[in-house]
N, CA, C and O atoms as a GROMACS GRO file, in nm:
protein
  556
    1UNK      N    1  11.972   2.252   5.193
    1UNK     CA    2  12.067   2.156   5.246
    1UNK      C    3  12.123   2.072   5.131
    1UNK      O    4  12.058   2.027   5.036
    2UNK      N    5  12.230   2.062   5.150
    2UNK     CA    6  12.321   1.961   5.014
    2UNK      C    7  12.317   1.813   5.073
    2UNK      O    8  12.331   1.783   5.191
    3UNK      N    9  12.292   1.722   4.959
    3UNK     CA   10  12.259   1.625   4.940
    3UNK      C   11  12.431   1.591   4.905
    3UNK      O   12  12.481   1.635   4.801
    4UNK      N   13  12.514   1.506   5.007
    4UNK     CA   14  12.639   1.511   4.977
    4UNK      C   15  12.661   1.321   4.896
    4UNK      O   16  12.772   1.272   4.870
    5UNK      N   17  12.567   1.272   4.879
    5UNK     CA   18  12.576   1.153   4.826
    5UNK      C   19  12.563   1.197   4.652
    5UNK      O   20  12.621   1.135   4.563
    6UNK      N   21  12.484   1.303   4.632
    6UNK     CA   22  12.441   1.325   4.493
    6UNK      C   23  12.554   1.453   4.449
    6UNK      O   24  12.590   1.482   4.335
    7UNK      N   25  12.586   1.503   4.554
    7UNK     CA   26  12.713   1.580   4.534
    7UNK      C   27  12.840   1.466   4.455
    7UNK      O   28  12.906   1.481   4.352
    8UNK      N   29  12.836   1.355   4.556
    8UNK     CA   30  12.960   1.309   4.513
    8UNK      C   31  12.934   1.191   4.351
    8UNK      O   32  13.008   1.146   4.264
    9UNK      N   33  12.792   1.182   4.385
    9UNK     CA   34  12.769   1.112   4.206
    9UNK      C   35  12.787   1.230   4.075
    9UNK      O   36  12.790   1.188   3.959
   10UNK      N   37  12.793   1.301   4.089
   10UNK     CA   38  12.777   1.419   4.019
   10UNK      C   39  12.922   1.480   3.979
   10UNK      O   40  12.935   1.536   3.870
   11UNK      N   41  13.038   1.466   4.075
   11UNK     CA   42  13.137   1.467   4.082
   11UNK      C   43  13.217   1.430   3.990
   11UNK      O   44  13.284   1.488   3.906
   12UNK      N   45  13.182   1.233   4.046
   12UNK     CA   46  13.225   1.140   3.974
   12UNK      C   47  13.158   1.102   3.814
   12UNK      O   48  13.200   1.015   3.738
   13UNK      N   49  13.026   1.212   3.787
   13UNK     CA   50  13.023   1.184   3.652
   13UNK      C   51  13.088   1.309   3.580
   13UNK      O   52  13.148   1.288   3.474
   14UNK      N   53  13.080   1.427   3.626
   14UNK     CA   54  13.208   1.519   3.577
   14UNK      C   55  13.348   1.437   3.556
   14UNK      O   56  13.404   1.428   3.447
   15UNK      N   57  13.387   1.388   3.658
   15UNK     CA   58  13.536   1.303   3.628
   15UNK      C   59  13.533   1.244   3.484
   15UNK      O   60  13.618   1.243   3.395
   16UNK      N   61  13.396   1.192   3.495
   16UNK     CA   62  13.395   1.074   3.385
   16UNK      C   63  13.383   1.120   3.222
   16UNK      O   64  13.436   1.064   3.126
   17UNK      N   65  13.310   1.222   3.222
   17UNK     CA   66  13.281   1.308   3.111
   17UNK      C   67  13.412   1.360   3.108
   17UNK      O   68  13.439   1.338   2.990
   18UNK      N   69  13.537   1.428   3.168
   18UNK     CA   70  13.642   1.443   3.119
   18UNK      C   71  13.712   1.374   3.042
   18UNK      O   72  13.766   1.410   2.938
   19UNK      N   73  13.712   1.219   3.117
   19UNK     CA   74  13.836   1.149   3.114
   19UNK      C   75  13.756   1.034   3.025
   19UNK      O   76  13.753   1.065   2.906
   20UNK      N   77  13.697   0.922   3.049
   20UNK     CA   78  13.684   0.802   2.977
   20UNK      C   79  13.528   0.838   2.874
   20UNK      O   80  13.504   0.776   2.770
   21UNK      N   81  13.481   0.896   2.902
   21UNK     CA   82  13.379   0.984   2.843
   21UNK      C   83  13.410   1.040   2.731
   21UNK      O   84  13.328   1.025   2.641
   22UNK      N   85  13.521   1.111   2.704
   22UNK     CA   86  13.533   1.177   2.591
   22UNK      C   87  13.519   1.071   2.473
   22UNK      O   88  13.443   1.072   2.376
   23UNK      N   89  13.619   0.975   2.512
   23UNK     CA   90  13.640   0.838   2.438
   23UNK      C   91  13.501   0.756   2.371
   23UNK      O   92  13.462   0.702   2.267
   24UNK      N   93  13.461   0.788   2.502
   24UNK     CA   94  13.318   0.650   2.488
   24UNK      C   95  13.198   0.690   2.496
   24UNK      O   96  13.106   0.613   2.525
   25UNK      N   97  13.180   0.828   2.468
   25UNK     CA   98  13.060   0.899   2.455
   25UNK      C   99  13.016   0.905   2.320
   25UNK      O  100  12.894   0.896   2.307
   26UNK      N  101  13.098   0.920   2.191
   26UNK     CA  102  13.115   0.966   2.085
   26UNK      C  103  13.081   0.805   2.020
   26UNK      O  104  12.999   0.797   1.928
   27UNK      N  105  13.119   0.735   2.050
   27UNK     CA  106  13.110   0.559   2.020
   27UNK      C  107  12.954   0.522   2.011
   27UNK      O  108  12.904   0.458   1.918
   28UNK      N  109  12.877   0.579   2.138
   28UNK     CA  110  12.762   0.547   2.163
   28UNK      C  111  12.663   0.627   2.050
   28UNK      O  112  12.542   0.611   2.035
   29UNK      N  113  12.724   0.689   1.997
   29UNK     CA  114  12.625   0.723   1.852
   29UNK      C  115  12.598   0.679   1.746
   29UNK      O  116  12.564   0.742   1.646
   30UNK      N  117  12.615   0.550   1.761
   30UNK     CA  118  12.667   0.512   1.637
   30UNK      C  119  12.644   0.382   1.723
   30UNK      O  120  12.684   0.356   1.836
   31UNK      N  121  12.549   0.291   1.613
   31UNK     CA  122  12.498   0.125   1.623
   31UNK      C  123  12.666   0.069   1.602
   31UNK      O  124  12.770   0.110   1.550
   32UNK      N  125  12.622  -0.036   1.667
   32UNK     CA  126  12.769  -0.174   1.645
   32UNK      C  127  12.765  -0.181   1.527
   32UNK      O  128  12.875  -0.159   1.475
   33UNK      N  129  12.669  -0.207   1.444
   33UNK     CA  130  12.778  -0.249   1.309
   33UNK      C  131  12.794  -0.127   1.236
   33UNK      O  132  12.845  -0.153   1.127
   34UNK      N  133  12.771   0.006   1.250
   34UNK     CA  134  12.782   0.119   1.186
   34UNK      C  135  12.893   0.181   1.253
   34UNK      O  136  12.977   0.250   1.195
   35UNK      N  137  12.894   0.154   1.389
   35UNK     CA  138  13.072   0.187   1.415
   35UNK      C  139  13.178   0.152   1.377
   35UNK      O  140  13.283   0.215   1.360
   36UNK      N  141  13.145   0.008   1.356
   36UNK     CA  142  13.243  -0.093   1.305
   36UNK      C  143  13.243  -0.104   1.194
   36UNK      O  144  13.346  -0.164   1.166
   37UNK      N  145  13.171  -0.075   1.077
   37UNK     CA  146  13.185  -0.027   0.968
   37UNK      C  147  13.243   0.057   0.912
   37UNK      O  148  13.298   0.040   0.803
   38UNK      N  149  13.241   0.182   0.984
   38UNK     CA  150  13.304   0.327   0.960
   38UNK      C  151  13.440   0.299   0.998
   38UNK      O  152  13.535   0.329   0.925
   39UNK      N  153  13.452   0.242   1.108
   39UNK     CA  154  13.643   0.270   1.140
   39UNK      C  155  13.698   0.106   1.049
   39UNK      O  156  13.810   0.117   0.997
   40UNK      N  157  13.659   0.029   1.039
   40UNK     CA  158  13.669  -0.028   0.926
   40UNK      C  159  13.726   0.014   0.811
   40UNK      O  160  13.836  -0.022   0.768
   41UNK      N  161  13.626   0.116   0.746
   41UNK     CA  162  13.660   0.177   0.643
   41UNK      C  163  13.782   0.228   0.637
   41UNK      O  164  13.872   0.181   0.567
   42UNK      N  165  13.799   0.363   0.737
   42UNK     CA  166  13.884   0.432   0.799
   42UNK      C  167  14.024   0.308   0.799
   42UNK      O  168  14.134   0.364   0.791
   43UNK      N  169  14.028   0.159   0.806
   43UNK     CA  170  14.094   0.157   0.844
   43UNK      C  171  14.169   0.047   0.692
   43UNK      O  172  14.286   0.021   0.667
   44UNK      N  173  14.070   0.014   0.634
   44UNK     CA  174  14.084   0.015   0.471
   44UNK      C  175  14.171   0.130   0.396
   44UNK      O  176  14.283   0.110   0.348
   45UNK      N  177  14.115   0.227   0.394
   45UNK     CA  178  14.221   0.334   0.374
   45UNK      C  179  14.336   0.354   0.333
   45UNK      O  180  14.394   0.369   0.226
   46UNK      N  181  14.381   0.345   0.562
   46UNK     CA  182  14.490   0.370   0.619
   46UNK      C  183  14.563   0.192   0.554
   46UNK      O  184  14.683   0.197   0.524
   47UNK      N  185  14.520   0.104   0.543
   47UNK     CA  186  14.623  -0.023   0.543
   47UNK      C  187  14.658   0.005   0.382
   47UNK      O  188  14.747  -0.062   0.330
   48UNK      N  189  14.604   0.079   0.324
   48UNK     CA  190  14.639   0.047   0.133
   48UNK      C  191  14.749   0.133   0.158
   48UNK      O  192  14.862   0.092   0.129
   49UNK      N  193  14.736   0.248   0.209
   49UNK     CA  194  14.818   0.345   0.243
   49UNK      C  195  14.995   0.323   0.305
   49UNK      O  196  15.101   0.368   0.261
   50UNK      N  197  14.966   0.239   0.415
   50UNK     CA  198  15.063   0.184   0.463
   50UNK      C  199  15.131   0.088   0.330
   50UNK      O  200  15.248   0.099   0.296
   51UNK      N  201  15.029  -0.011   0.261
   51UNK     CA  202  15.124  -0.109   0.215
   51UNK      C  203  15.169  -0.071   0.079
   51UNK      O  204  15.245  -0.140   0.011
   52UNK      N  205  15.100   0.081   0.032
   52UNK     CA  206  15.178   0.176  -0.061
   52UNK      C  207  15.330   0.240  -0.036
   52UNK      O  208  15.421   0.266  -0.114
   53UNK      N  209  15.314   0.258   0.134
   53UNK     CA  210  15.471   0.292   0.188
   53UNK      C  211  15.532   0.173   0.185
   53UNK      O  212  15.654   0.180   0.173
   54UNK      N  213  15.497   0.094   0.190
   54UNK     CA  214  15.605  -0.088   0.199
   54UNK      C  215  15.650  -0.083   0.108
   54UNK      O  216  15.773  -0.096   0.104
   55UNK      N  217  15.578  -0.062  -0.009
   55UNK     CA  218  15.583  -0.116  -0.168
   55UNK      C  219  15.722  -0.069  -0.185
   55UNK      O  220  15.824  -0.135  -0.202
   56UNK      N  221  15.695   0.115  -0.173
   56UNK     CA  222  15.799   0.224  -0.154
   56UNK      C  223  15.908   0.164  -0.135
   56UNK      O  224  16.005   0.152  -0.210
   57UNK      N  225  15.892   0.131  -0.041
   57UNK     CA  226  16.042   0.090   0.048
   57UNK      C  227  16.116  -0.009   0.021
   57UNK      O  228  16.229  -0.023   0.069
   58UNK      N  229  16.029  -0.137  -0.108
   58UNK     CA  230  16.077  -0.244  -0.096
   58UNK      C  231  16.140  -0.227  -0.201
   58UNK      O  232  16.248  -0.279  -0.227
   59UNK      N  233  16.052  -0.120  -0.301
   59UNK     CA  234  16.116  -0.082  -0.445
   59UNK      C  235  16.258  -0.040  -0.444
   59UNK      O  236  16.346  -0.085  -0.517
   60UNK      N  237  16.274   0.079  -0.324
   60UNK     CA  238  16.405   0.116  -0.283
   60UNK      C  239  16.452   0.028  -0.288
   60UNK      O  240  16.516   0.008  -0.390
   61UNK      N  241  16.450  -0.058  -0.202
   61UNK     CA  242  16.578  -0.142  -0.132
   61UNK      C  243  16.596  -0.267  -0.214
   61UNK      O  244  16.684  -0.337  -0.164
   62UNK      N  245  16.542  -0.321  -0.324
   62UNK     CA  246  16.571  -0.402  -0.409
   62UNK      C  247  16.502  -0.340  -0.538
   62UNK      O  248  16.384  -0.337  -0.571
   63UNK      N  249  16.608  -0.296  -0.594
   63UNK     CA  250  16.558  -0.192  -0.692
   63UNK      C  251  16.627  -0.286  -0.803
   63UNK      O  252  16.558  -0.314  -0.901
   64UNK      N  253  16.765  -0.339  -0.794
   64UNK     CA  254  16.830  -0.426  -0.863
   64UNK      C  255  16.715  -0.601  -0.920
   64UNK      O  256  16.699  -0.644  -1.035
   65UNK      N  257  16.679  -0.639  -0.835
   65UNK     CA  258  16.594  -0.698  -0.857
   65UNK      C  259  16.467  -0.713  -0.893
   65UNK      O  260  16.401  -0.812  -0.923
   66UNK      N  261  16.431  -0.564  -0.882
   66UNK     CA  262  16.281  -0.574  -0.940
   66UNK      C  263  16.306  -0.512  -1.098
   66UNK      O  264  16.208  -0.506  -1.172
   67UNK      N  265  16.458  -0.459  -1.154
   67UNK     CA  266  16.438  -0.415  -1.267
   67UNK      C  267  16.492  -0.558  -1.337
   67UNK      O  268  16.479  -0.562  -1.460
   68UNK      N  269  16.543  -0.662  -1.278
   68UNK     CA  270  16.539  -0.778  -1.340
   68UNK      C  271  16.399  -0.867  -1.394
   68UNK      O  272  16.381  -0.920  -1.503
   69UNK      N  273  16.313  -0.861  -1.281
   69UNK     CA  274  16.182  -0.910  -1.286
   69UNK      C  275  16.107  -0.838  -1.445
   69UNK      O  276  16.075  -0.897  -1.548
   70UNK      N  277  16.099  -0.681  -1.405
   70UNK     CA  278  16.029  -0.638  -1.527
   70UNK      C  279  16.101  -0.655  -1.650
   70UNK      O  280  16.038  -0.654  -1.755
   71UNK      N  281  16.264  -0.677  -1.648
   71UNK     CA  282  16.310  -0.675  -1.783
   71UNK      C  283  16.273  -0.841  -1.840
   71UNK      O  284  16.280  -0.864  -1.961
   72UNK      N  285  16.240  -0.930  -1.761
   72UNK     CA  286  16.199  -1.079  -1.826
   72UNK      C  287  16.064  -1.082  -1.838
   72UNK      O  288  15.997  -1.180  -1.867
   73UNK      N  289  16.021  -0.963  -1.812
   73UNK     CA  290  15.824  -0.967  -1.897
   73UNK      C  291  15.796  -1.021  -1.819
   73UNK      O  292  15.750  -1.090  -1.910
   74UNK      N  293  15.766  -1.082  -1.711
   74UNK     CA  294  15.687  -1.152  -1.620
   74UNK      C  295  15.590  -1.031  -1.519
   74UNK      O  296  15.545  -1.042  -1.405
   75UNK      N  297  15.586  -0.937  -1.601
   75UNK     CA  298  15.506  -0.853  -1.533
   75UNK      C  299  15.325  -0.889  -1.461
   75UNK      O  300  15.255  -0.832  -1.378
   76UNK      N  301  15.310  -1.004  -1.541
   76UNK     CA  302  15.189  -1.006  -1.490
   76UNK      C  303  15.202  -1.135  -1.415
   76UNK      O  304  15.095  -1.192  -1.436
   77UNK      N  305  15.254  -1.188  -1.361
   77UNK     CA  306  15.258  -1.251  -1.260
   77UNK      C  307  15.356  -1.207  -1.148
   77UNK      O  308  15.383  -1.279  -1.052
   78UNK      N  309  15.411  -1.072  -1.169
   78UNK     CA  310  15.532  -0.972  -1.066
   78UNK      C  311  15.370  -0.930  -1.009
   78UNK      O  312  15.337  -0.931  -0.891
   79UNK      N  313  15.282  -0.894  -1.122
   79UNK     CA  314  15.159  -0.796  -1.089
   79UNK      C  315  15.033  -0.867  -0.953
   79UNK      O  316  14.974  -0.816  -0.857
   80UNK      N  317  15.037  -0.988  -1.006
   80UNK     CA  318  14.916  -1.091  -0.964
   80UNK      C  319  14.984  -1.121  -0.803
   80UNK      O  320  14.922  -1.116  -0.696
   81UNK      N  321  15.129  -1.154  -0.825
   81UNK     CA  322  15.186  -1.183  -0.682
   81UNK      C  323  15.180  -0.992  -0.576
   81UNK      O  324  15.163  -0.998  -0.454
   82UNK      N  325  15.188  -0.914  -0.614
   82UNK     CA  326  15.205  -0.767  -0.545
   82UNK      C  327  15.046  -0.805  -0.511
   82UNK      O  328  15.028  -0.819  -0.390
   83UNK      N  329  14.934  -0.823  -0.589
   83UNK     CA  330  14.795  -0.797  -0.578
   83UNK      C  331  14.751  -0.897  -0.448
   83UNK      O  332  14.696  -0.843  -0.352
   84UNK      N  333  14.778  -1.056  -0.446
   84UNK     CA  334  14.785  -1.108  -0.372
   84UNK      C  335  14.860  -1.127  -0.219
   84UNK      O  336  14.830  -1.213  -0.136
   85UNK      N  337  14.981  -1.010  -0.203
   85UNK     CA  338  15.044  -1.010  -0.105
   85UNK      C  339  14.927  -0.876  -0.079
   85UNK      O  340  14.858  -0.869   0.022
   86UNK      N  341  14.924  -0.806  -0.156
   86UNK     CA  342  14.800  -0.682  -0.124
   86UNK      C  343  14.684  -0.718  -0.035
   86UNK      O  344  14.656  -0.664   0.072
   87UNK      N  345  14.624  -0.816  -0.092
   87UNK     CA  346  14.467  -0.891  -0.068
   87UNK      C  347  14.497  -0.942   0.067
   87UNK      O  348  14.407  -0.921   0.148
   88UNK      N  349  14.634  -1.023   0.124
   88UNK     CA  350  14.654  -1.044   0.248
   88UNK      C  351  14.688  -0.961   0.341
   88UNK      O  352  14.641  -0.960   0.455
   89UNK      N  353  14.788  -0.873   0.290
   89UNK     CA  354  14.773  -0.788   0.398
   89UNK      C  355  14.678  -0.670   0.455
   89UNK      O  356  14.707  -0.615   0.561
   90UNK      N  357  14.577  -0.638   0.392
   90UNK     CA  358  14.478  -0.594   0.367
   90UNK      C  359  14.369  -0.714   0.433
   90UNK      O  360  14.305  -0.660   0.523
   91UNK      N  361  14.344  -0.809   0.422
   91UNK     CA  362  14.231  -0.868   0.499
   91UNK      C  363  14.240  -0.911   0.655
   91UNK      O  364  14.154  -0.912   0.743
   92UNK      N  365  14.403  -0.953   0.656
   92UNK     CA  366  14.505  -0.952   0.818
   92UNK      C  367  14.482  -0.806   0.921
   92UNK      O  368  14.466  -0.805   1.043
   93UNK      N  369  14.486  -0.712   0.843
   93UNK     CA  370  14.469  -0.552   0.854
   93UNK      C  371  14.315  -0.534   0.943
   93UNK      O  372  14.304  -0.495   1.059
   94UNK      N  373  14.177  -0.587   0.826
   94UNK     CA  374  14.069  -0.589   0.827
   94UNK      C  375  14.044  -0.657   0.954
   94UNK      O  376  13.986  -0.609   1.051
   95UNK      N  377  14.104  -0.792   0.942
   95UNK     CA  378  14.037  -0.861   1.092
   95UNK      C  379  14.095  -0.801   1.220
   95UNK      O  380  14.027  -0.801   1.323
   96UNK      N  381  14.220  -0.750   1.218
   96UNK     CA  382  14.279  -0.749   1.346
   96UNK      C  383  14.160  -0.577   1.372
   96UNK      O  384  14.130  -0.559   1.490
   97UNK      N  385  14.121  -0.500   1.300
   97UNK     CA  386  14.048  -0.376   1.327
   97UNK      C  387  13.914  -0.421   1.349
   97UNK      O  388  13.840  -0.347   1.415
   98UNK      N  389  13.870  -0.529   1.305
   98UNK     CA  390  13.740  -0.569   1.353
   98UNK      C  391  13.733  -0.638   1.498
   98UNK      O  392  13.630  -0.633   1.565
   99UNK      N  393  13.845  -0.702   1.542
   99UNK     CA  394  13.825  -0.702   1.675
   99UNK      C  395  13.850  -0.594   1.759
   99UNK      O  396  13.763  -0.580   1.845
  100UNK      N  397  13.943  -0.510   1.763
  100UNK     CA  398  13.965  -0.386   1.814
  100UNK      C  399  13.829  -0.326   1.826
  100UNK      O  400  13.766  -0.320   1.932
  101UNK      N  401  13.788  -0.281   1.706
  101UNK     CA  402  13.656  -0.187   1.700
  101UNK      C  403  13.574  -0.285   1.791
  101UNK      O  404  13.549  -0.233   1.899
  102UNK      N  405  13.533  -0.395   1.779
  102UNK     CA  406  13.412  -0.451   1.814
  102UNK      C  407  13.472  -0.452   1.984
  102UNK      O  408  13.390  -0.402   2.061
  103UNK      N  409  13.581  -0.494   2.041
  103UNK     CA  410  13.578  -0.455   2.180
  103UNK      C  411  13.571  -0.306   2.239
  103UNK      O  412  13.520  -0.284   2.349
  104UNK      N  413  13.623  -0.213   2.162
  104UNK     CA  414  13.619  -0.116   2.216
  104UNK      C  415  13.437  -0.067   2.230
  104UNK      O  416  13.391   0.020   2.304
  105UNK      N  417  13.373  -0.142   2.148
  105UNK     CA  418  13.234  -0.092   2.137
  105UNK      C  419  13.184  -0.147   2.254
  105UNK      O  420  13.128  -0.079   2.340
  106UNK      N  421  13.201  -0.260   2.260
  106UNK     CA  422  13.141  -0.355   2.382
  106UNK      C  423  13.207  -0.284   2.516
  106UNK      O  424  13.150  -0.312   2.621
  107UNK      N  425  13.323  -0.192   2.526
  107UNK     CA  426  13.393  -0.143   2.691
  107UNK      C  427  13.337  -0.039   2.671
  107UNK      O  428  13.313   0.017   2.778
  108UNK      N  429  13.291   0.037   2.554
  108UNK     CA  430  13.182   0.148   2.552
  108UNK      C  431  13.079   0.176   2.556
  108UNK      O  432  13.043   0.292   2.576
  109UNK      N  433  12.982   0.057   2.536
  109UNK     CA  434  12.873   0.030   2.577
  109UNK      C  435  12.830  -0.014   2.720
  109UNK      O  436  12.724   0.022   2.770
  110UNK      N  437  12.952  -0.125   2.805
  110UNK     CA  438  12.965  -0.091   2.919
  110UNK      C  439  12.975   0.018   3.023
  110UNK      O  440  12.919   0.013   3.132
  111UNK      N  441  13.056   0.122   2.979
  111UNK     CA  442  13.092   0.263   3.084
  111UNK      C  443  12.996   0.312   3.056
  111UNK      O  444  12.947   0.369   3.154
  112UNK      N  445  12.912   0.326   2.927
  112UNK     CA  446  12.804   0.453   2.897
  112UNK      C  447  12.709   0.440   2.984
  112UNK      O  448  12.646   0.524   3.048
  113UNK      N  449  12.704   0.271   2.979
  113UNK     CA  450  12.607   0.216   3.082
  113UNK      C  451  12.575   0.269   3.225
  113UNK      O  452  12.468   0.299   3.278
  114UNK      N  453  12.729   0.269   3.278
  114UNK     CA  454  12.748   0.264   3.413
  114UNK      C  455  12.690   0.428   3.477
  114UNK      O  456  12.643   0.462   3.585
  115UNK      N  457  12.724   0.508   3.338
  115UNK     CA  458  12.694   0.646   3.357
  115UNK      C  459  12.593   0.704   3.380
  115UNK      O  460  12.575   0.807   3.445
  116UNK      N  461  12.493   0.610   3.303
  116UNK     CA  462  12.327   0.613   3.278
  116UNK      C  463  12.259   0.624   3.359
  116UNK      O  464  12.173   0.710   3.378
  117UNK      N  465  12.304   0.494   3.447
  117UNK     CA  466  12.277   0.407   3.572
  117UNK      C  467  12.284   0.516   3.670
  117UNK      O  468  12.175   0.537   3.724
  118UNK      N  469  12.436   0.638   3.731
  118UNK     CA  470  12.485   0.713   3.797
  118UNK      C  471  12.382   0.812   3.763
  118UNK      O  472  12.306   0.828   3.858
  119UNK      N  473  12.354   0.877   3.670
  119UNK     CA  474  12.263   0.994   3.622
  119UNK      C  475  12.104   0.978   3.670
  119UNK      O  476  12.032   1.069   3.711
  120UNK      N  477  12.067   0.816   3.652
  120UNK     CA  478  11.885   0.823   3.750
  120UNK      C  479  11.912   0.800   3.864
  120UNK      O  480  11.818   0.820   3.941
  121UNK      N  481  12.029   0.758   3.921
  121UNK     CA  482  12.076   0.765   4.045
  121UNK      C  483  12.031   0.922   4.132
  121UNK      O  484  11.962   0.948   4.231
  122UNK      N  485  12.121   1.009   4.025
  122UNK     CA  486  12.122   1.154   4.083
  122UNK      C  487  12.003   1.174   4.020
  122UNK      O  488  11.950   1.154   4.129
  123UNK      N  489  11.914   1.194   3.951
  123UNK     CA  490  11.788   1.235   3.938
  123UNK      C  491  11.716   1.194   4.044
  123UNK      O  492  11.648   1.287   4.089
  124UNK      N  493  11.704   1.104   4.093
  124UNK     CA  494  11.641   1.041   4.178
  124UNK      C  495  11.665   1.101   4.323
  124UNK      O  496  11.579   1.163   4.386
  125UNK      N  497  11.792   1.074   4.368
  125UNK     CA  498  11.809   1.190   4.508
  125UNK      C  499  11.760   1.304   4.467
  125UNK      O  500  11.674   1.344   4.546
  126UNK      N  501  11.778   1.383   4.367
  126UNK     CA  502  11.704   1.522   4.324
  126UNK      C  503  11.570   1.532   4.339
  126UNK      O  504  11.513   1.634   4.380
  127UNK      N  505  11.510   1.420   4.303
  127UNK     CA  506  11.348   1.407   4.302
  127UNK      C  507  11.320   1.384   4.470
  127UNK      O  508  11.248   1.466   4.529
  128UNK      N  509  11.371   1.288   4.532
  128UNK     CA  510  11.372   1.266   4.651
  128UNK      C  511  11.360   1.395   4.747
  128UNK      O  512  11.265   1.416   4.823
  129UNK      N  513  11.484   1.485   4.727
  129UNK     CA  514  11.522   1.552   4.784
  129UNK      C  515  11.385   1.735   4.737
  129UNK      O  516  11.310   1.803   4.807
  130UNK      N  517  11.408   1.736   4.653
  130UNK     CA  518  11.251   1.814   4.602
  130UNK      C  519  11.112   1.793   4.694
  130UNK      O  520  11.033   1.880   4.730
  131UNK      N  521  11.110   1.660   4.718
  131UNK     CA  522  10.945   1.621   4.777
  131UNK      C  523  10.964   1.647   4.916
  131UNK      O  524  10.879   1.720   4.967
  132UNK      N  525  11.080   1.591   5.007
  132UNK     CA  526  11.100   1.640   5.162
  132UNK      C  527  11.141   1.773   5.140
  132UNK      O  528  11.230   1.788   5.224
  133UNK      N  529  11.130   1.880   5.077
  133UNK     CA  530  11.152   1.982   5.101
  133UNK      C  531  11.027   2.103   5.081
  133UNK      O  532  10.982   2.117   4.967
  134UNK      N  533  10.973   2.191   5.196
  134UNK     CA  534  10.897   2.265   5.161
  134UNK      C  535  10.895   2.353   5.044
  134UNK      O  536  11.000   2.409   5.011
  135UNK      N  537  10.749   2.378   4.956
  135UNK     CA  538  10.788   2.430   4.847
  135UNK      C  539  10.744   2.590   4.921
  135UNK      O  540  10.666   2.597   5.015
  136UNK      N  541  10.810   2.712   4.860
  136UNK     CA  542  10.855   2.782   4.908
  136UNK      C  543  10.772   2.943   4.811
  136UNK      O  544  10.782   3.065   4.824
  137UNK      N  545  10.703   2.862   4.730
  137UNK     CA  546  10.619   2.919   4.642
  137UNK      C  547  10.508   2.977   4.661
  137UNK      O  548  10.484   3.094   4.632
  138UNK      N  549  10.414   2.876   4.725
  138UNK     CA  550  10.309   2.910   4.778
  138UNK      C  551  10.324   2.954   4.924
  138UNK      O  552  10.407   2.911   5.004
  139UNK      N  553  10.244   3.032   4.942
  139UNK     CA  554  10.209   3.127   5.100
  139UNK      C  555  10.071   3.108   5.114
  139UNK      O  556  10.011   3.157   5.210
   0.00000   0.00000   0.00000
């Protein structure tokens, strides 16, 4: 006889393993500050990266003015100001990914939860459902 309550927990953790699971399963391997460390990193990277394309772009588009800058030797304070617009946008970068990461850990540590919870749920009707049932083994 089917147990249609553990049918439908079972269901709904298939759903879940598709859909918000994929996301937040992979999270749960990994301690809070070692998650948040890693995409951190990951995200160190990606911001030098980005503000290497800015640079790009800014070089383009005032190209007249930055060959004025280097032709009056002030290169090392053209240098110190690029390093310092660097250092900010780069630490602006850093914080806004440390809250990201750190909530997404905390809504992933929530659902994994909820899943956990659903899984001794269905173990439990399973176990339940095992003991009211004749075992079929012995004669």
């Amino acid at each position: 006889m089917l147990n249609e309550e553990r049918i439908r927990l079972m269901t709904k953790m298939v759903c879940y393993e598709e859909g918000e699971g994929k996301e937040y399963m992979p999270v749960k391997q990994y301690y809070r500050r070692d998650y948040v460390s890693l995409e951190m990193l990951k995200t160190f990277i990606t911001s030098t990266i980005a503000f290497g394309i800015l640079c790009l772009c800014w070089i383009l588009y005032d190209m007249e003015n930055i060959t004025k800058i280097l032709g009056d030797g002030n290169l090392i304070s053209f240098g110190i100001s690029v390093l310092i617009w660097y250092a900010a946008f780069t630490v602006l970068y850093q914080a806004i990914a440390f809250l990201i990461y750190n909530r997404r850990y905390t809504k992933a540590t929530a659902s994994v939860k909820k899943y956990y919870s659903a899984l001794k749920r269905v173990q439990k009707l399973q176990e339940k459902e095992e003991r009211t049932q004749p075992s079929e083994g012995w004669k």
